[in-house]
N, C-alpha and C positions, 0 to 999 in steps of 0.2 A: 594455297591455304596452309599447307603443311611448313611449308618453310616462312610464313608468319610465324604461325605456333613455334616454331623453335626458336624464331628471332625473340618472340616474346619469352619463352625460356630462359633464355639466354640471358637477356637483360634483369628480369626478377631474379633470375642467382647471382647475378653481380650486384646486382642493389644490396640483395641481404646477405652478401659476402661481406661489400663495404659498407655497410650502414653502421654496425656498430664502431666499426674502426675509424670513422669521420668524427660520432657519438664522444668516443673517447680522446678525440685531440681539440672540438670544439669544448670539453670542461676542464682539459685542462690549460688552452689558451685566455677563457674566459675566468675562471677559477672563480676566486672570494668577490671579483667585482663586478659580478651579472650574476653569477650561480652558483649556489652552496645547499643548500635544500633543495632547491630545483634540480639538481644536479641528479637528484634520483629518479623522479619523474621523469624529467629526461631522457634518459639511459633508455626507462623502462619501455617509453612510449617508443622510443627508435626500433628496440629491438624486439617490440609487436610488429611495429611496421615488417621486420625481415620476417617475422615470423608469417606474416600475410600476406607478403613476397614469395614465402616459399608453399606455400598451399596454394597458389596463384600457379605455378613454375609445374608441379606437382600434377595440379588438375589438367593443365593444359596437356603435361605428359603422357595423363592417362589416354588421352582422347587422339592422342595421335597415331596413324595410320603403321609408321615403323617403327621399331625398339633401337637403333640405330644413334648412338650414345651423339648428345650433341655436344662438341667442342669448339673453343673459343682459344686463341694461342697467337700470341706475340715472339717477338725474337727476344730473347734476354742475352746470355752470353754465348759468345761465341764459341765455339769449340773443334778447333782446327783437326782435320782428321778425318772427323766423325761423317755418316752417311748424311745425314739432316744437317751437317753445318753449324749449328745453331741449340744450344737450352733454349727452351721456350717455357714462357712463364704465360699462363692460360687456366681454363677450368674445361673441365670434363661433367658432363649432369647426365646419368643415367637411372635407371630405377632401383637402386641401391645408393645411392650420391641424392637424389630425390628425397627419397624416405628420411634418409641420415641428414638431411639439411631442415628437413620439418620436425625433426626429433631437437636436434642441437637447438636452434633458433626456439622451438615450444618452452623447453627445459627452463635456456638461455633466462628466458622472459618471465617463469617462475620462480626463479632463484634473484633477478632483479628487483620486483615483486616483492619477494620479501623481505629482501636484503634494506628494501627504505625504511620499514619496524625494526629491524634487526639492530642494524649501526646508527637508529635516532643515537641524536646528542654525541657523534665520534668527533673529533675533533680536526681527522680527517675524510669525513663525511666525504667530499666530492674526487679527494684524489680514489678512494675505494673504489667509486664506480666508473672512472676514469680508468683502472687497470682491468676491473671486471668486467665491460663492454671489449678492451684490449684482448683479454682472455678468449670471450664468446667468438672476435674477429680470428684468432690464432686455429679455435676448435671448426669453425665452419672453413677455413683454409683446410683443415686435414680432412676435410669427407668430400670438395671440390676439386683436390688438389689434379693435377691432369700428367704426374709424372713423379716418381720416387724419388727425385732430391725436391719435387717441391713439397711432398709429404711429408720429408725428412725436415725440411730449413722449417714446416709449419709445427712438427710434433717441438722440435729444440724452442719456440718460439712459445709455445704453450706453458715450458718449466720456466722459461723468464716470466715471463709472467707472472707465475704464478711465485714466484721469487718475489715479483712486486709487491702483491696481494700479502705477503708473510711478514716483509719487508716494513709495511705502509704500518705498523703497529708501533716501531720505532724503539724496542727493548732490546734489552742481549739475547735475551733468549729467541724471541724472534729471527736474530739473525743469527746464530747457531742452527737452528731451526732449517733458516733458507737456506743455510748453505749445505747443510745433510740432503735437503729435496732435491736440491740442483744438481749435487755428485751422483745419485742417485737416479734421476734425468736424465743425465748426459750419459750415465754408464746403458740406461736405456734404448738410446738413440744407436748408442754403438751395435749393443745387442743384435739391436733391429735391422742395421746392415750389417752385422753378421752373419743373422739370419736370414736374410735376404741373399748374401751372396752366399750362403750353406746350400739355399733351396736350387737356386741355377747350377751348382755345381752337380746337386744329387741329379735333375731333372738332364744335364747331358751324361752325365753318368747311366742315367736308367735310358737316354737315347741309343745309346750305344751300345750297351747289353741287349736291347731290343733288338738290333739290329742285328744282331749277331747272334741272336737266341732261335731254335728250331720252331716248331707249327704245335709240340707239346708243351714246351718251355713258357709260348704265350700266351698258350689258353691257361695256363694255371697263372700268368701273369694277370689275366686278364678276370680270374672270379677271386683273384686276393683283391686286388684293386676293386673290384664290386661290394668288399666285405664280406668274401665266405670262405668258410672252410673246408670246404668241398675235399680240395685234393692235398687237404693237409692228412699226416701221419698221427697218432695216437700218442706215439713219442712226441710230438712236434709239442702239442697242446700239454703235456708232461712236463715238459722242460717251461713250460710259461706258466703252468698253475701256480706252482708255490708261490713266485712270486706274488701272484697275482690274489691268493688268500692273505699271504703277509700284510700285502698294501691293506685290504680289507680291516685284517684284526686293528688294523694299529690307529689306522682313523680314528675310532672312538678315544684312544688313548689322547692323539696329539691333538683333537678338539677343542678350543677353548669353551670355557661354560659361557 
């Protein structure tokens, strides 16, 4: 019964992973001569559908006997060397990936929603919802994703996008526009495996001190890491105040109204 329930998981996070991104390549194959107006309804009803999918995916979760993340994974490219052989391109649905996939796909389907009142009369009416279901496929990629470059290929996949979206106006300004979000993106992306590779570095950093630290060393490791300041100094918390009144005064100042 249990590994029903997950098969069934499984399949509702792929439905409403790809739902919208099927959404958006059948309005733009069919375009002005099946659907132009319809083109928003469309969208909308698909990506209820994912959203019903994922309350589906969600419920079944709750009800199941382990918390024991269900994964789904293919071979994608090779990677000679490595222990696993293999990038594999796949999803990951646990109770955080759960939650974040009924949030994105609810949102998703409110902002489709209104986006039919919004752009009546655009003249690009169906290419819009053609990028914006694109969008929704890129965002529900980054909360399923089952491995940091597919996190990575899904976040850079969300500024094209939304490149499109900026794009699809068809002015100068528009594309000045796009291409400030995109540099802006990409330097994000970067960031992000920056940061990523800053944290592995500090985390063997702090293995090794660890290691190497005496039975006092880790118990004060161990109630800083808790959040206290048990066996901090008087001087310690001196040396961090001012700063930490400065940040304060200055807030109000650098607030916008």
């Amino acid at each position: 019964m249990d590994e029903q329930a997950r098969t069934l998981i499984l399949w509702m996070a792929v439905v409403a992973l790809m739902a919208p991104l099927v959404s958006s390549t059948l309005i733009i194959v069919l375009t002005r001569r099946v659907m132009f107006l319809a083109a928003g309804w469309f969208a909308t009803l698909v990506m209820a559908g994912a959203f019903v999918c994922s309350l589906v995916a969600l419920r079944t979760w709750m009800n199941l006997d382990s918390a024991t993340p269900v994964v789904a994974k293919v071979p994608w490219i090779p990677v000679p060397g490595s222990g696993a052989g293999w990038l594999y391109l796949g999803i990951l649905y646990d109770s955080l990936g759960g939650a974040m996939l009924v949030m994105v796909t609810g949102v998703a389907t409110l902002v489709h929603l209104y986006s039919i009142g919004y752009m009546a009369g655009d003249k690009r009416f169906n290419l819009f919802f053609a990028y914006l279901s694109l969008f929704s496929f890129s965002m529900l990629g980054i909360v399923t994703a089952n491995s940091i470059i597919m996190l990575f290929v899904f976040w850079e996949l969300t500024a094209i996008t939304s490149v499109f979206l900026i794009l699809r106006a068809g002015t100068r300004a528009a594309y000045f526009a796009s291409m400030r979000y995109l540099g802006v993106q990409i330097l994000s992306g970067v960031l992000l495996l920056a940061g990523i590779a800053i944290g592995a570095i500090a985390m063997a950093l702090t293995g090794v001190l660890t290691f190497l630290a005496d039975d006092n060393e880790l118990r004060t490791l161990t109630f800083w890491a808790m959040g206290s300041l048990a066996h901090s100094r008087w001087s310690d918390v001196a040396l961090v105040a001012p700063w930490l009144l400065a940040g304060t005064l200055l807030m109000p100042l650098l607030a916008r109204p």
